[in-house]
C-alpha positions in Angstrom: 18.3 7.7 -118.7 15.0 6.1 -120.1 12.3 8.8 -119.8 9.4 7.3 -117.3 6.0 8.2 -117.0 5.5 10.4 -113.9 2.8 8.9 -113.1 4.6 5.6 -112.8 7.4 7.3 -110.9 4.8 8.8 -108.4 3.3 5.3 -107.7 7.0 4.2 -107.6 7.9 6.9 -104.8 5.0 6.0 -102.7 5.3 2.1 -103.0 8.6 3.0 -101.6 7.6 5.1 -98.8 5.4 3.3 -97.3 8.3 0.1 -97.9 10.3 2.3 -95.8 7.8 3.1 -93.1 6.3 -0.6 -93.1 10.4 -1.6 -92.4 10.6 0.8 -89.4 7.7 -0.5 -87.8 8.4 -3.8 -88.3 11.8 -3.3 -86.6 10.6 -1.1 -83.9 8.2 -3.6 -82.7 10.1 -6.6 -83.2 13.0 -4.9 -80.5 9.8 -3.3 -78.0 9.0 -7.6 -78.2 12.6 -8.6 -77.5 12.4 -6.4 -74.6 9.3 -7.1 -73.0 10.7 -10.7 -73.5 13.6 -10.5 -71.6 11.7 -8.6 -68.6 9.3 -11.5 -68.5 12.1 -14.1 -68.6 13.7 -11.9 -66.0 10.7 -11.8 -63.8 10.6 -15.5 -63.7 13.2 -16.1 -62.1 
């Protein structure tokens, strides 16, 4: 292994934290949309 700074790595981990977290939102609210969606497509009729 190349030896990285840590403070590079640090910035690194974080970038890929909140990468993470930013994904799980991203999905949660995309399926809470899908869902109130289909209950509004389901009320119309």
């Amino acid at each position: 292994m190349f030896p990285i700074d840590p403070e590079l790595l640090m910035y690194l981990k974080i970038f890929i934290v909140f990468t993470c977290i930013f994904f799980w939102i991203k999905l949660a609210y995309d399926v809470l949309m899908r869902r109130h969606r289909l209950r509004e497509h389901r009320h119309d009729r």
